[in-house]
C-alpha positions in Angstrom: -228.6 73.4 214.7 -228.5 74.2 210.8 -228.0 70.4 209.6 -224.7 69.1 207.7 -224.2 66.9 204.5 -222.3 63.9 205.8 -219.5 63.5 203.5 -218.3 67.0 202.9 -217.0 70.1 204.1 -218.9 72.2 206.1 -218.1 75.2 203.5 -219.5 73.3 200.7 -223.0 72.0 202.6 -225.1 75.7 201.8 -224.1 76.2 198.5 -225.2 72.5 197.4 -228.4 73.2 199.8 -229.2 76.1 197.8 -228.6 74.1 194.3 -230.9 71.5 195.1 -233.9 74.3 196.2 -233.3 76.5 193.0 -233.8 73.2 190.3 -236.7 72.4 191.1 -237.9 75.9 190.4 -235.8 76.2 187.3 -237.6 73.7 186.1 -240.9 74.8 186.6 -240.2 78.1 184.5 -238.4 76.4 181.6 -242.2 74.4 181.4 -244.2 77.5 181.3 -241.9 79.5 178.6 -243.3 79.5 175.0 -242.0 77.8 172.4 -240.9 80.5 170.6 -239.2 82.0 173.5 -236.8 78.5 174.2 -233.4 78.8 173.3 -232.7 77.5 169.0 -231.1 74.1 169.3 -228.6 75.1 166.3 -228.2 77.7 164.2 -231.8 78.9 162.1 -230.0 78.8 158.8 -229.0 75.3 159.2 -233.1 74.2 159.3 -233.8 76.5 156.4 -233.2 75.3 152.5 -230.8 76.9 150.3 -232.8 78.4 148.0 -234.8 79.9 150.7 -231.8 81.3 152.1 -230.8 82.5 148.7 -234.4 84.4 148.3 -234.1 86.2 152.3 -230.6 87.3 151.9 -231.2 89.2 148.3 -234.7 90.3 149.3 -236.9 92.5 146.7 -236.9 96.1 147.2 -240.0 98.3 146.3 -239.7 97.9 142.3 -238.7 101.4 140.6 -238.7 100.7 136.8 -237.2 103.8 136.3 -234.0 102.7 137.9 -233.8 99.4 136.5 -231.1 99.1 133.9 -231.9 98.1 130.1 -230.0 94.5 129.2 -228.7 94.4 125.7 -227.4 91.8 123.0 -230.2 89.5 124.7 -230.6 86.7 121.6 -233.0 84.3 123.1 -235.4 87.3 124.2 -236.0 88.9 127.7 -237.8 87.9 130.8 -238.8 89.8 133.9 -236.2 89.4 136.9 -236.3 87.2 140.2 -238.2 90.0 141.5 -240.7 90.7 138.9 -239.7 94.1 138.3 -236.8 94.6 136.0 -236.1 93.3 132.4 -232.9 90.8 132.4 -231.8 88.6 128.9 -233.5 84.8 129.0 -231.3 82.1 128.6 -229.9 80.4 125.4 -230.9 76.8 123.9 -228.3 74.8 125.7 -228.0 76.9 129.2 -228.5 75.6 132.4 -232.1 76.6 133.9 -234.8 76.0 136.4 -237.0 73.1 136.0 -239.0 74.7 139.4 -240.8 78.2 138.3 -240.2 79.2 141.6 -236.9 79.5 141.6 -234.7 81.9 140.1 -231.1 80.6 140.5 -230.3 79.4 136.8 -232.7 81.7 135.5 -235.0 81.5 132.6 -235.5 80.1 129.4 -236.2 82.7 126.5 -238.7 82.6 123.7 -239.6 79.3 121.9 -237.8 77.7 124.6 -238.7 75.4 127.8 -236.5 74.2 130.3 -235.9 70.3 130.5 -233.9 67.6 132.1 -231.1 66.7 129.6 -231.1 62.7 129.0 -228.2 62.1 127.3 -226.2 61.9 130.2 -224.4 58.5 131.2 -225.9 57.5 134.4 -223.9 54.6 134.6 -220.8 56.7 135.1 -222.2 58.7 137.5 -223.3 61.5 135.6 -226.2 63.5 136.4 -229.1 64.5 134.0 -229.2 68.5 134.3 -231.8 71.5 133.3 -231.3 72.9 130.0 -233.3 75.0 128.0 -234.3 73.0 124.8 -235.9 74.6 121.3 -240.3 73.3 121.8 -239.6 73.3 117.4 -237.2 71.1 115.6 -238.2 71.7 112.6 -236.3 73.3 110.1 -237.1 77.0 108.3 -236.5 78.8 105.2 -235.5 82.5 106.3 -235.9 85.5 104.6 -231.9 85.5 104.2 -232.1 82.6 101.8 -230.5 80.2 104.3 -232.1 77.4 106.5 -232.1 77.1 109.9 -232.4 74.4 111.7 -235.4 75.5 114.0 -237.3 78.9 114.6 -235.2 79.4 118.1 -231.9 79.6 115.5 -233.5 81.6 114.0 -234.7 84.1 116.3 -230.9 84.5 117.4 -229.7 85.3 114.1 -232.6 88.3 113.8 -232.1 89.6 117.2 -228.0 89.4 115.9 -228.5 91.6 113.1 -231.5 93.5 113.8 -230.7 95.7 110.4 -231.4 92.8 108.5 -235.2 92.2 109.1 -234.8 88.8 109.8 -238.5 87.1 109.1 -239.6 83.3 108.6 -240.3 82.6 104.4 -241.7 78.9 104.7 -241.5 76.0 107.0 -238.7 73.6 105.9 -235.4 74.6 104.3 -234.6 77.2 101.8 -234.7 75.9 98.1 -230.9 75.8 96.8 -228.4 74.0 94.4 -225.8 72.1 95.9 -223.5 72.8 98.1 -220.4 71.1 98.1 -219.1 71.0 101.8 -216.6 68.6 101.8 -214.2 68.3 98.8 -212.3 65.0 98.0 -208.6 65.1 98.8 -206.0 64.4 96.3 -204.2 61.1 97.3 -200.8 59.0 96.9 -200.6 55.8 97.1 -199.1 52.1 95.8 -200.6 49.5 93.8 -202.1 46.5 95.6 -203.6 49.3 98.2 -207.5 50.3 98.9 -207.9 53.9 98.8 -211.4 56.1 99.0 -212.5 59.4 98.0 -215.3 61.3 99.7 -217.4 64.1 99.2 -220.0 65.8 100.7 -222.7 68.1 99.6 -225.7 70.1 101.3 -228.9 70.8 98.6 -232.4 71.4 99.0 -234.7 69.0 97.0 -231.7 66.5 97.9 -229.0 65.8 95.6 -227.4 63.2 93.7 -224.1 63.1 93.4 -221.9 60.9 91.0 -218.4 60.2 90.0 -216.3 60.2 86.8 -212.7 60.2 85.9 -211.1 62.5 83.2 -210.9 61.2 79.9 -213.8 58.1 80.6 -217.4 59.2 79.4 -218.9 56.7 82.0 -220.3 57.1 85.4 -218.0 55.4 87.9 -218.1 52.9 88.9 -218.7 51.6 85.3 -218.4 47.6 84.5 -215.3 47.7 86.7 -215.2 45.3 89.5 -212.7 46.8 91.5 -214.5 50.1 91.9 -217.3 50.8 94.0 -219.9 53.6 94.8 -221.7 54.3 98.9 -223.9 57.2 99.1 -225.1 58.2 102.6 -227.3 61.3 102.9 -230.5 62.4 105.5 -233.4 64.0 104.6 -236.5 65.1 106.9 -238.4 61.6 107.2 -235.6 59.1 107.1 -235.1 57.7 110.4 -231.4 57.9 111.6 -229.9 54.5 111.5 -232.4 53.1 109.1 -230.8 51.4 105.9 -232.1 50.9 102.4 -230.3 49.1 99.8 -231.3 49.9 96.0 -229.2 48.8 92.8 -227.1 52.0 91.5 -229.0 52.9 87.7 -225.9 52.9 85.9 -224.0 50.7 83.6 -222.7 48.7 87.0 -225.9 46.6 87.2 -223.9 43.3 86.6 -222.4 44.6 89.6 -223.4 42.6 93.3 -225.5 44.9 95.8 -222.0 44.7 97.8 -220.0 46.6 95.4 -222.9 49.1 94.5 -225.1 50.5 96.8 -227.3 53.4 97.9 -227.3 53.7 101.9 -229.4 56.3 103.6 -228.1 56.1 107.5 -228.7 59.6 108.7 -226.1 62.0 109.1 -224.0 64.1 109.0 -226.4 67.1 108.8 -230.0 67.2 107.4 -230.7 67.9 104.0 -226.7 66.6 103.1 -225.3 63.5 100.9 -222.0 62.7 101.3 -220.7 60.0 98.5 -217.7 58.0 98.7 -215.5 56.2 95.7 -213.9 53.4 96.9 -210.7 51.7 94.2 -209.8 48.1 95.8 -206.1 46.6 94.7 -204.9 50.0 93.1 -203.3 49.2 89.3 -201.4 51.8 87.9 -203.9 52.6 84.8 -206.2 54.0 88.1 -204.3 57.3 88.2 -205.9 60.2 87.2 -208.4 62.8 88.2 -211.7 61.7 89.2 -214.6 64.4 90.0 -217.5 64.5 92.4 -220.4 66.0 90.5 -223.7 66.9 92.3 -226.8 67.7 91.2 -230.4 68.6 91.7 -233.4 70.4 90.0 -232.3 74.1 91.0 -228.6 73.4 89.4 -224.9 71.5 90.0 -221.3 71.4 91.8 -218.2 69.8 91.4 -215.4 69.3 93.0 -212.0 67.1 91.8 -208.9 65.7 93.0 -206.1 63.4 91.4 -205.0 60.2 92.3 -201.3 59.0 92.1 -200.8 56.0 92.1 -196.9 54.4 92.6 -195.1 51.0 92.1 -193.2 49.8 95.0 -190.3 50.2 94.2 -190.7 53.9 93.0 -192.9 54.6 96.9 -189.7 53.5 98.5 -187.6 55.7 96.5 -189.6 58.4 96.6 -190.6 58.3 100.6 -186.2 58.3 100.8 -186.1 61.3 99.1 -188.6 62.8 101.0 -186.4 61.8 104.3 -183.7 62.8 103.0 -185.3 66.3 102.7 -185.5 66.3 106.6 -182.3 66.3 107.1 
């Protein structure tokens, strides 16, 4: 008599029978399979990294130099390819890059140029420091054009820009040149009692020095007047940004106080510029005229002018009414 599981049907009892011989055997050749040969517990591209991924899917075929195509317009130089076999353009000062060699997602950085983590980031508000390719040389350079360039990786772009110009390195440091002026003062309007200021900025190489006069005075501003006063701001190579010196101005204002007259070196906007500002506190009406912003240095000088107006109240008020008026 075959036996019979208590507790179900007769038509189920062989087919459990069965079950329960075949597990243990199941079990026996799941043991004795390799490793390899096991079933994946998840897809393989889920354990692998991306960049790995990224290097099997493109793959390097056998390299034929022959059919590799020729990159132009590449400023910051060229650089072999993921691959190692064709030419492709390196990356500029300022592009993303890859801080691992290894990798060749970004892409590399081009002559003169390495790839670092950019600092100036706020990490406070989340934002992250990322790869960029940053000039090894921050030093400025005189080239063969006559103009300066802020470092030798400017520079390289420029020659590779406009290869018909020869393009070559004179002498470190900037190009010898008379002033500049960059910046021209503004003419200005305004009504007595009021503060107004004049600037003016001015790019030389050995530094300028720039001063201010008014038509029809033979005096440097700001003169033995106590309502006028004289900044100066410039940078040169050695002055550190933020740094502030205070010196007397050499002119007929020395009865002046250090507040009203002052030299102030505090870095910016641009190396090798001055900008110079005329300030007039309490505005009279013998202040109108033309004043003039004259630079100089060893090589030669620039000016640059503009006129101030200067109105009573009553006359602004009637003025500003016509100009509404005008609108309509």
């Amino acid at each position: 008599m075959p036996r019979v599981f208590t507790g179900l049907p007769a038509n189920y009892a062989a087919p459990t029978l069965a079950l329960s011989l075949l597990l243990p055997l199941l079990l026996v050749v799941w043991t004795q399979l390799p490793v390899s040969a096991r079933p994946s517990t998840g897809p393989d591209y889920l354990r692998r990294g991306w960049l790995r991924l990224l290097a099997e899917g493109e793959g390097c075929a056998p390299c034929r130099p022959e059919e590799c195509a020729a990159p132009r317009g590449c400023l910051a130089g060229r650089v072999r390819d993921a691959c190692g076999c064709c030419w492709e353009c390196a990356n500029l000062e300022g592009q993303l890059c890859d801080l691992d060699p290894s990798a060749n997602f970004y892409g590399r950085c081009g002559e003169q140029l390495e790839c670092r983590l950019d600092a100036g980031g706020d990490l406070s508000r989340g934002e992250v420091p990322e790869p960029l390719c940053v000039c090894r040389s921050q030093r400025p350079l005189c080239g063969s054009d006559g103009r300066t360039y802020a470092q030798i990786c400017r520079l390289q772009e420029a020659a590779r820009a406009r290869l018909d110009a020869n393009l070559t390195v004179v002498h470190p440091g900037p190009c010898e040149s008379e002033p500049q002026i960059l910046s021209q003062p503004h003419n200005i309007w305004n009504v007595t009692g009021q503060d107004v200021i004049f600037g003016c900025e001015v790019f030389a190489y050995p530094m300028a020095s720039i001063e201010w006069r008014k038509d029809g005075l033979d005096i440097q501003l700001p003169g033995d007047d106590p309502h006028i006063s004289v900044q100066v701001g410039g940078r040169e190579q050695g002055h550190t940004p933020g740094k502030k010196t205070t010196t007397k101005n050499r002119t007929s204002a020395d009865d002046l106080a250090d507040s009203k007259v002052c030299l102030q070196f505090r870095g910016g906007p641009q190396k090798f510029e001055v900008t110079g500002w005329l300030q007039i506190q309490a505005l009279r009406p013998s202040d109108e005229g033309t004043y003039r912003c004259l630079a100089r240095n060893a090589l030669g000088q620039a000016e640059a002018s503009a006129t101030l107006t200067v109105l009573t109240p009553g006359k602004g008020a009637l003025i500003a009414g016509h100009q509404e008026d005008g609108l309509h």
